[in-house]
C-alpha positions in Angstrom: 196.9 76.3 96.7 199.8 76.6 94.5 198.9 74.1 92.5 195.4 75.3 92.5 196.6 78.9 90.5 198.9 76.7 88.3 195.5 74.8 87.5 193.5 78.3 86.8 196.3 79.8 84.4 197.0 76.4 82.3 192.9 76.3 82.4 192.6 79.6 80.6 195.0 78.6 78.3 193.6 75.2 77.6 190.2 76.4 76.9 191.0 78.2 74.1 193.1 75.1 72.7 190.1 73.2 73.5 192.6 70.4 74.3 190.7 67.7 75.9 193.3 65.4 77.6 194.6 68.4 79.3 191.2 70.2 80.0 190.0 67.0 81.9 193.2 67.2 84.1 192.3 71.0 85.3 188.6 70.7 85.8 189.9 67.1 88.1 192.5 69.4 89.9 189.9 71.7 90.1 187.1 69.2 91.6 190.2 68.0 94.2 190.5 71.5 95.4 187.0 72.7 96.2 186.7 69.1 97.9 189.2 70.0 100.0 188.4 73.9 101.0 185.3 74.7 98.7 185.1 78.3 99.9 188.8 79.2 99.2 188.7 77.8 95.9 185.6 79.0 94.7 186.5 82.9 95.7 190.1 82.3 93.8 187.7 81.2 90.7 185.7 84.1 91.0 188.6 86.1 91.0 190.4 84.4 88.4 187.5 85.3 85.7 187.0 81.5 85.3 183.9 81.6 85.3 183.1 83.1 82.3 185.1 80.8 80.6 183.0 77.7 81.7 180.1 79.0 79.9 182.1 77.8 76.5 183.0 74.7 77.5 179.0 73.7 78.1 179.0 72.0 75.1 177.0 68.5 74.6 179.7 66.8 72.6 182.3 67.3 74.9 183.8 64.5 77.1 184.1 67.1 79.6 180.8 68.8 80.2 179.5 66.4 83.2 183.1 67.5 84.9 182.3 71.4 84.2 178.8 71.2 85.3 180.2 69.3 88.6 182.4 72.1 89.1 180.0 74.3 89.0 177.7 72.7 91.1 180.3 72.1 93.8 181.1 75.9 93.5 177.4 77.1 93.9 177.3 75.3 97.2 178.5 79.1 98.2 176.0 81.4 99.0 178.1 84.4 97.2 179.0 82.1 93.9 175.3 82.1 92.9 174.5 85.6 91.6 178.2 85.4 90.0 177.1 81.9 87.9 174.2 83.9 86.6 176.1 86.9 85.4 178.8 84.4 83.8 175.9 83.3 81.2 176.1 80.3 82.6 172.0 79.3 82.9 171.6 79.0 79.3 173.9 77.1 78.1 173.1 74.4 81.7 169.5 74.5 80.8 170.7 73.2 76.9 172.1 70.8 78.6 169.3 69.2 80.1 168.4 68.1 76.5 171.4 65.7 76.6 171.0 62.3 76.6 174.1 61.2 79.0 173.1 60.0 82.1 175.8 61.9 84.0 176.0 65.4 82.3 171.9 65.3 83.3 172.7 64.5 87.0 175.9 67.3 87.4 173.6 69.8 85.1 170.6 69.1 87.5 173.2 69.6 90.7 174.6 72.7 89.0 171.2 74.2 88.6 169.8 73.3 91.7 172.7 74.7 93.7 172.5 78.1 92.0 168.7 78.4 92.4 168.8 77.6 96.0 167.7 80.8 97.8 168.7 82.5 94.7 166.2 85.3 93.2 168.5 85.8 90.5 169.3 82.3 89.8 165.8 81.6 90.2 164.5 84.1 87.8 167.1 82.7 84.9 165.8 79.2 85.2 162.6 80.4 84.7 163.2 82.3 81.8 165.2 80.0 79.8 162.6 77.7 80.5 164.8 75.1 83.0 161.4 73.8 85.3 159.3 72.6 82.1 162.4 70.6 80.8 163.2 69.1 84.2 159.7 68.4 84.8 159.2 66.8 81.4 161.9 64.2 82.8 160.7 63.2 85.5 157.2 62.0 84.0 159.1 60.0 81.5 161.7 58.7 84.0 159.6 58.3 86.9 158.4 54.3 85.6 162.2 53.4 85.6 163.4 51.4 88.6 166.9 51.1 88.5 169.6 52.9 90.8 171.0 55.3 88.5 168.4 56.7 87.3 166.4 57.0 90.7 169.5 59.2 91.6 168.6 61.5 88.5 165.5 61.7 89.9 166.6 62.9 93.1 168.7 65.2 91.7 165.8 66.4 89.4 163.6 66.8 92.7 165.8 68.7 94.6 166.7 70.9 91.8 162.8 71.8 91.6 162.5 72.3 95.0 165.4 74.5 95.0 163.5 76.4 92.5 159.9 77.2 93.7 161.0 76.6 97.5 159.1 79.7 99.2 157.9 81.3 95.8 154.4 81.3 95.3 154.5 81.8 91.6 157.0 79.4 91.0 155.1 76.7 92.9 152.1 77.8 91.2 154.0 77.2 87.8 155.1 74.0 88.9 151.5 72.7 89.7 150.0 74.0 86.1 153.2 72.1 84.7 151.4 69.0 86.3 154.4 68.1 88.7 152.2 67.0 91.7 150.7 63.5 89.8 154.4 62.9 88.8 155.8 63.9 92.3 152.8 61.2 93.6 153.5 58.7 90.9 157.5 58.6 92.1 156.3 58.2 95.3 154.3 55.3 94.9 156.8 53.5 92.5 160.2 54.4 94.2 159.0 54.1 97.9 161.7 52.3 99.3 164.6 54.7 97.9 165.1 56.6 101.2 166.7 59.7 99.1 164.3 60.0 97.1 161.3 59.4 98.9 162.7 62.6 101.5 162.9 64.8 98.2 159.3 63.9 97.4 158.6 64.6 100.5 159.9 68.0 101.0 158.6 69.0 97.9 155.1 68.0 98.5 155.1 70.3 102.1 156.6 73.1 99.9 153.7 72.9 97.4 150.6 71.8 99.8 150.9 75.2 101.1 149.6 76.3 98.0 145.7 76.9 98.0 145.8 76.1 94.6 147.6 72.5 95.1 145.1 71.2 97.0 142.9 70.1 94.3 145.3 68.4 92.0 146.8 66.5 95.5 142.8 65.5 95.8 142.8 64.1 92.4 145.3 61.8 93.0 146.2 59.1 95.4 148.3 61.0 97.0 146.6 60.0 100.7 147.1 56.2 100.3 150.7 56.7 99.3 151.1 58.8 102.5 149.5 56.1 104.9 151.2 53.6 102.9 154.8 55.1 103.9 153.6 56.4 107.2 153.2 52.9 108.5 156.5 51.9 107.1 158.4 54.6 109.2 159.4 53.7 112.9 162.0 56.7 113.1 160.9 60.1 115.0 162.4 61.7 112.3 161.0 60.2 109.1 157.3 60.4 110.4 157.8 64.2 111.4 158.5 64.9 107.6 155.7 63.5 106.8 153.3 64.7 109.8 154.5 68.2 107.6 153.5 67.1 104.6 149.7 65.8 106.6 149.3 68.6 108.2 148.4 71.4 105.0 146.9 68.3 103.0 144.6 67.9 105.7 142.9 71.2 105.2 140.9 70.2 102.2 138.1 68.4 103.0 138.3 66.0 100.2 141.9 64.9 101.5 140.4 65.0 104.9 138.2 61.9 103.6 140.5 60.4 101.5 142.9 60.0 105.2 140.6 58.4 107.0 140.0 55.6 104.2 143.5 55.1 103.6 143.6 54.3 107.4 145.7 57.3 108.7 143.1 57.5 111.8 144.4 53.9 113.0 148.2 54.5 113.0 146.9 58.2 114.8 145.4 56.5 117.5 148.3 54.0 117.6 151.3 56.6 117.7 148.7 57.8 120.7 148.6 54.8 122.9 152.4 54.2 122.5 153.7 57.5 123.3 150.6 58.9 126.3 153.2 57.5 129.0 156.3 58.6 127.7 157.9 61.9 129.0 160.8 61.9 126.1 160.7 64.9 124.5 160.2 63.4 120.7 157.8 61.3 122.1 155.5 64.3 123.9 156.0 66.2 120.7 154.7 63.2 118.1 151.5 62.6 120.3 150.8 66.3 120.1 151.1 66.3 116.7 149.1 62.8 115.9 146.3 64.3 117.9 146.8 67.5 116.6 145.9 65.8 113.1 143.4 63.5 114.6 141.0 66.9 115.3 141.7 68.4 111.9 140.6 65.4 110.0 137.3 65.6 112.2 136.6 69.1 110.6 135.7 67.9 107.4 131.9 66.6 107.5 132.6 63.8 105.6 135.5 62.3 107.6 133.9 63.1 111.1 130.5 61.3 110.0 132.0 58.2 108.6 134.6 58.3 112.4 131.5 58.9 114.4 129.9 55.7 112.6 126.7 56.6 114.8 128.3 56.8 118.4 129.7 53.5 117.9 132.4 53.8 116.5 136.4 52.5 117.8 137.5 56.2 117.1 134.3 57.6 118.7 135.5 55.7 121.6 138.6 56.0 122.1 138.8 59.7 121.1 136.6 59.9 124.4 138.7 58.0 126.9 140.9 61.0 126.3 139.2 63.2 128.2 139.8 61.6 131.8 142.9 60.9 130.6 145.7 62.8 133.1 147.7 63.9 129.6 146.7 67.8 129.6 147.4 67.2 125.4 144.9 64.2 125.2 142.7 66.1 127.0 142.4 69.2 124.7 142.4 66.8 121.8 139.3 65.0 123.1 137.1 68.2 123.5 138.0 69.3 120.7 137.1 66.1 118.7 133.6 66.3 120.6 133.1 69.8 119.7 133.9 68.8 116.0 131.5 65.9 116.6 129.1 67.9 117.7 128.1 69.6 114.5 125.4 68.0 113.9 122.1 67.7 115.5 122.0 63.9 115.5 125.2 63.6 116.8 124.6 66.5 119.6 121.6 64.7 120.7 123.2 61.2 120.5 126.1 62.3 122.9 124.3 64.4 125.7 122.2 60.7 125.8 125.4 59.0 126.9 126.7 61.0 129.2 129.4 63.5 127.4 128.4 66.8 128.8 129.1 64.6 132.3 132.8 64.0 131.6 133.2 67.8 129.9 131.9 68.6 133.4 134.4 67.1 135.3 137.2 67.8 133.1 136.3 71.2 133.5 136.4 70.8 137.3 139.3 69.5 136.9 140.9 72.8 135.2 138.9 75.4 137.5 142.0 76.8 139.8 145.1 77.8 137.5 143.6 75.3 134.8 144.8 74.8 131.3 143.4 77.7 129.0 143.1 75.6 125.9 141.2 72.7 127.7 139.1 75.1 129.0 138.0 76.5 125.8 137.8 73.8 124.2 135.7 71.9 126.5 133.4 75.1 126.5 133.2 75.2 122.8 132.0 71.3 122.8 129.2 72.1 125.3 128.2 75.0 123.5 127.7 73.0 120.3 126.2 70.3 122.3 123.7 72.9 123.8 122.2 74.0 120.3 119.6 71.4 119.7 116.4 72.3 121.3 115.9 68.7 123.0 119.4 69.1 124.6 119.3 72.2 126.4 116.7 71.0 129.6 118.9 68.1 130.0 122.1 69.8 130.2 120.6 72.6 132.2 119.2 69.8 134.5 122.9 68.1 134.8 124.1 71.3 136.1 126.0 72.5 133.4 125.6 76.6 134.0 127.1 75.7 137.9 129.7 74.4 136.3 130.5 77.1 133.5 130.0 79.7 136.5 133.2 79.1 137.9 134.9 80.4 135.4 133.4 84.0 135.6 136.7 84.8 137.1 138.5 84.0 134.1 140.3 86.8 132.9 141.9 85.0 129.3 139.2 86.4 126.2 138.5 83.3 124.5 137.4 81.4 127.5 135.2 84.3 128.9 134.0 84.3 125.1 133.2 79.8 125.0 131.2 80.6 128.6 129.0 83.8 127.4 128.5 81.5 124.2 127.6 78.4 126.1 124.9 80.2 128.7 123.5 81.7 125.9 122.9 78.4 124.2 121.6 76.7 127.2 119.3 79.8 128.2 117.6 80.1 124.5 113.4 79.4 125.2 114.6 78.6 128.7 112.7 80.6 130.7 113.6 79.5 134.2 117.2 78.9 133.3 116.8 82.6 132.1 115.5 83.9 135.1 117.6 82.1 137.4 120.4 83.5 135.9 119.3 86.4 135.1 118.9 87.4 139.2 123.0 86.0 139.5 124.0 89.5 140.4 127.9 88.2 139.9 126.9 87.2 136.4 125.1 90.4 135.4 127.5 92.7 136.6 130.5 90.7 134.8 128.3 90.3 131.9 128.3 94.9 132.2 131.7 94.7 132.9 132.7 92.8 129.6 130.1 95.2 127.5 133.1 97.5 127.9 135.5 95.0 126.9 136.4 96.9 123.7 139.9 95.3 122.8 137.9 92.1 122.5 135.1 92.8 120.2 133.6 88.8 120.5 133.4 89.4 125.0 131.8 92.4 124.2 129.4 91.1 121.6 128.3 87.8 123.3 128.2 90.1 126.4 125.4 91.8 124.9 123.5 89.2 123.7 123.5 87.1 126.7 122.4 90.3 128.9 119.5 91.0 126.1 118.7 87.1 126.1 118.4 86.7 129.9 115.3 89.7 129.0 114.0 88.4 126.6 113.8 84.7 127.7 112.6 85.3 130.7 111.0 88.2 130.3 111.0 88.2 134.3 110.4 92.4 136.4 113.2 90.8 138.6 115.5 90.0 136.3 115.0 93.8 134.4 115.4 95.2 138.1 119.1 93.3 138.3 119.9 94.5 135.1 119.3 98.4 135.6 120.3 98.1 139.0 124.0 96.9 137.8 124.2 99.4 135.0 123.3 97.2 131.9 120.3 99.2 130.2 123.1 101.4 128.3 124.7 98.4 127.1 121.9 97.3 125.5 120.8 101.0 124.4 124.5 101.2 122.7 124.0 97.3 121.2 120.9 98.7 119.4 123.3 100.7 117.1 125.5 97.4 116.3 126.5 96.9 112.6 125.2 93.3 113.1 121.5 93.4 112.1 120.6 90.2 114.3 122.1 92.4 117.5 120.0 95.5 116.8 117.1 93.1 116.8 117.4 91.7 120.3 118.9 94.7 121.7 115.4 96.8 120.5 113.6 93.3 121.4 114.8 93.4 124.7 114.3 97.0 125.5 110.5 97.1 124.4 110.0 94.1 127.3 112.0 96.5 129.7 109.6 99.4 128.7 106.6 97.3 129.0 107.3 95.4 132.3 109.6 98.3 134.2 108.9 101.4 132.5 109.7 103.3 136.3 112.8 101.5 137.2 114.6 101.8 133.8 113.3 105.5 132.8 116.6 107.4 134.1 119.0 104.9 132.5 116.9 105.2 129.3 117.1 108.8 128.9 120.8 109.0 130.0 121.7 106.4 127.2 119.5 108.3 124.9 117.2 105.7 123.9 114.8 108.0 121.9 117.6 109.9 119.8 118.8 106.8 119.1 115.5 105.2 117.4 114.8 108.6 115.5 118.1 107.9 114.1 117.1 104.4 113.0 113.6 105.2 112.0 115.2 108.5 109.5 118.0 105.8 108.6 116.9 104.3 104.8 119.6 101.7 105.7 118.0 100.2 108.6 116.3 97.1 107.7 112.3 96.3 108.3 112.5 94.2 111.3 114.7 97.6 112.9 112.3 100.1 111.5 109.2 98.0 113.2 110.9 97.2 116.6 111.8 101.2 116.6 108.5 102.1 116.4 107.0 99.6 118.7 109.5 100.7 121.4 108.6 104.3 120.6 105.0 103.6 121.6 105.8 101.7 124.1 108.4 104.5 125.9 105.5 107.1 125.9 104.1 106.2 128.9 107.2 108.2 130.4 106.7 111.7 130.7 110.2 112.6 130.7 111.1 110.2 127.3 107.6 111.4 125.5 109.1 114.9 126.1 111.7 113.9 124.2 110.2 112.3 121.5 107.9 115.3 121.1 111.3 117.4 120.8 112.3 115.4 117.7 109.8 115.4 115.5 109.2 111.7 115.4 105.9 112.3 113.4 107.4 113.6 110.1 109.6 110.3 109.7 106.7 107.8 110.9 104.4 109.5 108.3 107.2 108.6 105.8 107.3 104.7 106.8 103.2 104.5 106.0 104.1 103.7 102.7 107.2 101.4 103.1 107.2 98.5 100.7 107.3 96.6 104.1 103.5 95.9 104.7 104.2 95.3 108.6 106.6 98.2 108.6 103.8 99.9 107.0 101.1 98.9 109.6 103.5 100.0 112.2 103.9 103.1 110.9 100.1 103.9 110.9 99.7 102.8 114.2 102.5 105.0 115.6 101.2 107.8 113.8 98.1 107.5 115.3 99.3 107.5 118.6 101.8 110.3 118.4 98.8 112.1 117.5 96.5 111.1 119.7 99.4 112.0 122.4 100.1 115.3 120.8 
């Protein structure tokens, strides 16, 4: 360290004799020492005002710029130098530097800059205004065709420096991709594959900017997804495939990607990582086949991809993504319901699969997961025998398989989105069901859960499917029995209350549902009715100009229909009801209209 202030003082001295034989002996003593104990030194250069000093000797014709741009590379390592290098002035006369045409003054100007931007603002910000990215980009699209080792190390260098620049920066990244680095960063890839260094820089830089929305497109544009596929099968290391699993994984979310995977092949070497590692109980390995199936079920989102993997039922991928449900791996499991209930978006497909025996094996995976079962498989197998359960052609032969016995048993769940899948799936199968309906509609344990969650307001989706399954199990079966279960458990408010809903296709059934109350059990629902305060309620909606049509004509049916109670006709009588029913006659709404007359007449008649 002695030596090391010898080498500061004779450095100040030499830079103003500009001396080069002298100059290149400091800035090598200098290199020596921060090799040695990079921290110490760098803080003794900081505090030796060197710094500012290095700014002059950034000169292209020098012999030593590369060593002063090492220098300060090496001394931007530190976390503390970075803001320092910025205030010496040091940015613009680097970025100059870039211009130069010596190979190793760009690689140490590239490390220098790099360094100092990484997790930088400040050193960030500089780059960007003395316009360092555009430069750096502009060599690697005419470097990126050249094969040989030195330059493929500049290109590194030039990668890294980028990504030290945007990493975590939205804007930055957002510069970068109007620059037109993500063909270059693709073109690299393809031509410098087997350069280990370089192919991880490409890497990391393509999972920092795929997380950009705005990426996606330009990634889509090139051929990005065969150079992926191309490398993934190359890698055998746990490691190497993870980075690019990373750089999959936000890729994947565009749809056009999404298609562009599965034709490079990606599904294959998926389903491969699969069948080697389902055994294994290493950790890596557990991890890399929940990710590889992970990815599997995101490409199956995209129509595209999961039409040309379902290849009609028939298909390898098809197949094997279905041997995963009986499969004793809890992971492979999930996976596989999920894939059907990505499959199943589709009537064609729906129909296809119930045909051979799917909602059989979702069955008994589900029994399988009934006492202390896995939440995710159980909401996932739900959600792919809900979509299943949405063609009309389906739903008899799924209720005939026994489906709703099976779904029952997990009334007891307490976890939201599985109680959310199973109100979702019944009211699938029960839609134009009439004996499924009623059946289920006289399961006292299901109607007074189904109350129960109507309350459920911390989880707005139980408490919504809630209501609509209660109001469906009315209106489908449109059974005095099942009314009488309803009241009798306390569900008329519910659907009084659901009548108000911000959701237009709610009101609707709710107001649906309670005119078949009125009209088949009048007697037994009365009390409830008034309690819940049914008739305020529709005078509201009626004198609402907001309300659409179809609310405005159910109101006014149910308000006809609710005037064979004395106690409710009281109450209408109370409100006025006439004056706003007059109103409606001349509603642009020729069925509103109609309505209107109609329930004038009567309220008049009554009166």
């Amino acid at each position: 360290m002695d030596n090391l202030s010898e080498t500061l003082k004779k450095l100040k001295i030499t830079t103003f004799d500009q001396t080069e034989d002298s100059l290149e002996g400091c800035l090598d003593c200098l290199l020596q020492a921060l090799a040695q104990n990079n921290m110490e030194t760098s803080e003794k250069i900081q505090g030796g005002g060197i710094l500012q000093l290095f700014a002059s000797l950034l000169i292209p014709q020098s012999t030593c710029t590369a060593r002063v741009a090492n220098v300060i590379a090496e001394v931007a390592k530190n976390e503390f130098m970075r803001t320092p290098c910025v205030d010496a002035g040091l940015i613009s006369p680097l970025v100059h530097l870039l211009s130069s045409k010596d190979q190793e003054v760009l690689l140490q100007t590239g490390r220098a800059l790099g360094n100092i931007c990484y997790d930088s603002h400040e050193g960030r910000s500089a780059v960007d205004q003395a316009g360092g990215a555009q430069i750096v980009v502009d060599h690697l699209k005419s470097l990126c065709s050249v094969a040989d080792p030195a330059n493929e190390k500049l290109l590194t260098v030039f990668c890294g420096m980028l990504m030290n620049y945007s990493n975590e920066n939205d804007s930055l990244q957002a510069q970068l991709i109007n620059m037109g680095v993500i063909p270059t960063l693709v073109k690299l890839l393809g031509i410098h594959y087997q350069n280990t260094a370089l192919t991880e820089m490409c890497l990391v830089a393509f999972g920092n900017l795929a997380e950009l929305e705005s990426s996606k497109e330009q990634f889509a544009s090139t051929n990005i997804a065969e150079e992926l596929v191309k490398l993934f099968k190359k890698q055998m290391e746990h490691d190497k495939r993870e980075m690019i699993f990373e750089v999959l994984a936000p890729l994947a979310e565009n749809d056009s990607i999404k298609l562009q995977l599965v034709e490079a092949g990606l599904v294959e070497c998926l389903l491969e990582i699969v069948q080697q590692k389902m055994e294994s109980e290493k950790e890596d390995d557990i991890a890399e086949l929940k990710t590889a199936s992970d990815l599997m079920v995101l490409l199956l989102l995209g129509d595209e991809s999961m039409q040309k993997l379902f290849e009609g039922g028939k298909g390898n991928v098809f197949q094997r993504v279905l041997s995963w449900i009986p499969s004793n791996n809890q992971q492979l499991q999930l996976a596989g319901a999920l894939a059907i209930a990505n499959f199943a978006r589709n009537d064609g497909n729906c129909i296809h699969m119930v045909d051979h025996g799917i909602v059989e094996k979702l069955m008994s995976l589900l029994d399988r997961h009934v006492e202390d079962g896995n939440v995710t498989v159980q909401h996932a197998a739900l959600s792919a025998l809900r979509n299943l359960a949405i063609p009309v052609v389906n739903k008899a032969k799924m209720l005939s398989a026994g489906v709703t016995g099976t779904v029952l048993k997990f009334l007891k769940s307490e976890m939201p989105p599985v109680q959310f899948k199973l109100l979702g799936t019944l009211r699938m199968l029960i839609d134009a069901q009439a004996e499924a309906a009623q059946q289920l509609g006289q399961n006292v344990k299901l109607v007074e859960r189904l109350v129960e969650w109507c309350d459920a307001k911390d989880h707005a989706g139980v408490m919504g499917e809630s209501n609509r399954l209660l109001s469906a199990l009315i209106r489908h079966s449109k059974s005095k029995d099942v009314i009488k279960t309803i009241v009798q458990s306390g569900g008329i408010k519910h659907l009084v209350t659901m009548a108000t809903s911000e959701h237009v296709i709610m009101q609707n059934e709710a107001l649906v549902a309670l005119a078949l109350i009125t009209a088949l059990e009048l007697g037994t629902a009365e009390k409830d009715l008034e309690s819940a305060k049914l008739v305020q309620i529709l005078h509201r909606l009626l004198a609402d100009e907001r309300s659409a049509p179809e609310i405005k004509y159910n109101s006014m049916v149910l308000i006809c229909a609710v005037m064979g109670s004395e106690s409710l006709y009281k109450e209408i009588q109370d409100l006025a009801f006439i004056d706003v029913v007059s109103k409606l006659r001349s509603h642009e709404n020729k069925s509103v209209a109609q309505q209107a007359s109609l329930t004038e007449q009567r309220l008049t008649v009554e009166s």
